[in-house]
Every structure is written in C-alpha cells, then in structure tokens.
C-alpha positions in Angstrom: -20.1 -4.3 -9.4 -18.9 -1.8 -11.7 -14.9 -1.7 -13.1 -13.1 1.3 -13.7 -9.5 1.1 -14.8 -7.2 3.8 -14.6 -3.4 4.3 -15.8 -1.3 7.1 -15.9 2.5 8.0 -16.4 4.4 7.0 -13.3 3.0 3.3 -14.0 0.4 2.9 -11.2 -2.7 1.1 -12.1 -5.8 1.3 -10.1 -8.3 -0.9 -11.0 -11.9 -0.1 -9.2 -14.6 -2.7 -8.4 -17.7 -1.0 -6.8 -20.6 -1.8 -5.2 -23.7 -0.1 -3.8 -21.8 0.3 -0.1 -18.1 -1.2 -0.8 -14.7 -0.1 -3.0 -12.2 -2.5 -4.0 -9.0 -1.0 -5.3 -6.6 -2.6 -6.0 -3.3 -1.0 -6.8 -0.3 -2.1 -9.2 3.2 -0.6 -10.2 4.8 1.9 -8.1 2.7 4.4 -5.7 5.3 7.8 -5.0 4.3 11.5 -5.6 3.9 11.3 -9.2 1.1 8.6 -8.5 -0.5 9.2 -5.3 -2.9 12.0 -6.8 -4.7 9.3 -8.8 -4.9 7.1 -5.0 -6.5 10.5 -4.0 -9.1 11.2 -6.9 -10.2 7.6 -6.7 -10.9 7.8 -2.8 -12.9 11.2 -3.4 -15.1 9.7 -6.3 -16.0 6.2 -3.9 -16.5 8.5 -0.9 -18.8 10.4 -2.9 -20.7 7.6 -4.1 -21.6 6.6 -0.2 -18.7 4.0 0.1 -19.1 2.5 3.5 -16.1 0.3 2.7 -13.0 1.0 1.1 -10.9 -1.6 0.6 -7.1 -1.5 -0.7 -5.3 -4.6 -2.4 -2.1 -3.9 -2.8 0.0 -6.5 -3.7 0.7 -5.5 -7.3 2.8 -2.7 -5.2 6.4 -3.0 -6.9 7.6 0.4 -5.3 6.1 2.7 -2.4 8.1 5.4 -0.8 7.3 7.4 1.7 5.2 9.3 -0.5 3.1 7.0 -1.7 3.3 5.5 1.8 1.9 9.4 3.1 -1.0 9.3 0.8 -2.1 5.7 2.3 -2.3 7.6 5.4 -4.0 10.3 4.4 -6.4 8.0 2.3 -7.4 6.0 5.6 -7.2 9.5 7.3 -9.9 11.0 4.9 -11.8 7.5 5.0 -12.2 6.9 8.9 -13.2 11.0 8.8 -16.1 10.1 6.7 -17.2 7.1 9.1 -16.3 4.9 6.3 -14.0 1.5 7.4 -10.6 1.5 5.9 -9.3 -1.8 4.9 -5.6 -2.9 3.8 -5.1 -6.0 2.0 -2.1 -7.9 0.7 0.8 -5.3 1.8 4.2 -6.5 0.2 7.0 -7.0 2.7 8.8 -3.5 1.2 5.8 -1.7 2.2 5.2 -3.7 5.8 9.1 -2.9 6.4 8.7 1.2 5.2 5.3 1.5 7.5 6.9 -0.2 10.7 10.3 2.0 10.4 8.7 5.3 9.6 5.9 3.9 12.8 3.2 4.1 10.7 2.4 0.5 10.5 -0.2 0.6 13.3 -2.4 2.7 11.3 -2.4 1.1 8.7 -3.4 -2.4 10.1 0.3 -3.6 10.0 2.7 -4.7 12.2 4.6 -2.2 14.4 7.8 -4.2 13.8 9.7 -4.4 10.1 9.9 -8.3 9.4 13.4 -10.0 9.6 15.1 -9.6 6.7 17.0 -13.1 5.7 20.1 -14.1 5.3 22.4 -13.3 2.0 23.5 -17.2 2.2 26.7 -15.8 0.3 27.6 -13.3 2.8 27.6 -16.0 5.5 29.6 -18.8 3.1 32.6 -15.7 3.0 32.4 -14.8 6.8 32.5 -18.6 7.2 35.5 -19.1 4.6 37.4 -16.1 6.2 36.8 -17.9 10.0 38.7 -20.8 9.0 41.4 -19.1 7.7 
C-alpha cells in the first residue's frame, strides 16, 4: 500500500494508505472550514483511483465543528454516490456527541443518541456540602 501524507495550516493531518480497491485515511488535529477542503481533495483523488472502500480513522480528531462535521457528510455523500462503501472508524466522543445533536449520527454509522456526559465529581461534593447546610 502506498502512503501519502499531507499537512496544511489549520493543523489537520491526513495520512493516506492505499490499495488497489481500499483507502485508509486517517485524520489528526482539528477538521473545520479551513481544513475540510484537504478531506475533499483526498476523497476525489481515491475515488478516482477506483476506491471501492474508503475508510476514515479518526481518532487523532482533537476538534470538529459542524464544519468539518458537514464535509464528513458530504464525503460519505459523494462516496455512497460513487457505489463505493463509506466506512467510519474510531469517532471521539466530541464528534459522536456533535453528530447525534445536530441528527447526523445515523449517517454516519453512529449512534442517534449523544453519550452521557459524566459527572463533574466537584460539582456534586458542593451541591452535597450546600444540602447539609
């Protein structure tokens, strides 16, 4: 399989591992609208190469917003239109939580519902300290 790397300002990094009918990309640093045009370029160039698979690690995501979270979308959009398979892989919880609030999550292979966020153990020691007074 071949690697590509790519960087550019906004710190995203796309790292591409290609074979004769599947993509692995794996994405680092922060995917917004200064970024998503390199998630863009790097689907065109595997769908041109006959990608049958595309494949998206992205747990090296520190930061998504609804941006970067539209040009996922539109990545698995222009994917599935080319009878390709989509595949997401390793979503942070930041970016499971953004895709089930904005309903997106289905989609995207995720869960419909944002996952519980826990408990600030020193917000509930002060509510418990303020009950007993």
């Amino acid at each position: 399989m071949a690697e590509r790397p790519s960087t550019a300002p906004g710190d995203l990094t796309v790292q591409v591992s290609a074979g004769a009918s599947v993509a692995y990309i794996e994405l680092s640093g922060e995917l917004d609208m200064d970024t998503v045009p390199q998630v863009e370029e790097t689907v065109r160039q595997s769908l041109l190469a006959r990608t049958r698979i595309v494949i998206f690690d992205v747990r090296g995501l520190s930061f998504c917003d609804c941006a970067g979270l539209g040009g996922l979308l539109r990545a698995r959009q222009r994917i599935v239109g080319a009878h390709a398979v989509f595949h997401l892989e390793n979503p942070p919880p930041m970016l499971v939580r953004l895709a089930a609030l904005s309903g997106t999550g289905g989609a995207l292979g995720l869960p419909a519902t944002p996952p519980a966020v826990p408990a600030d153990p020193a917000r509930t020691d002060r509510a418990r300290v303020g009950a007993d007074h």
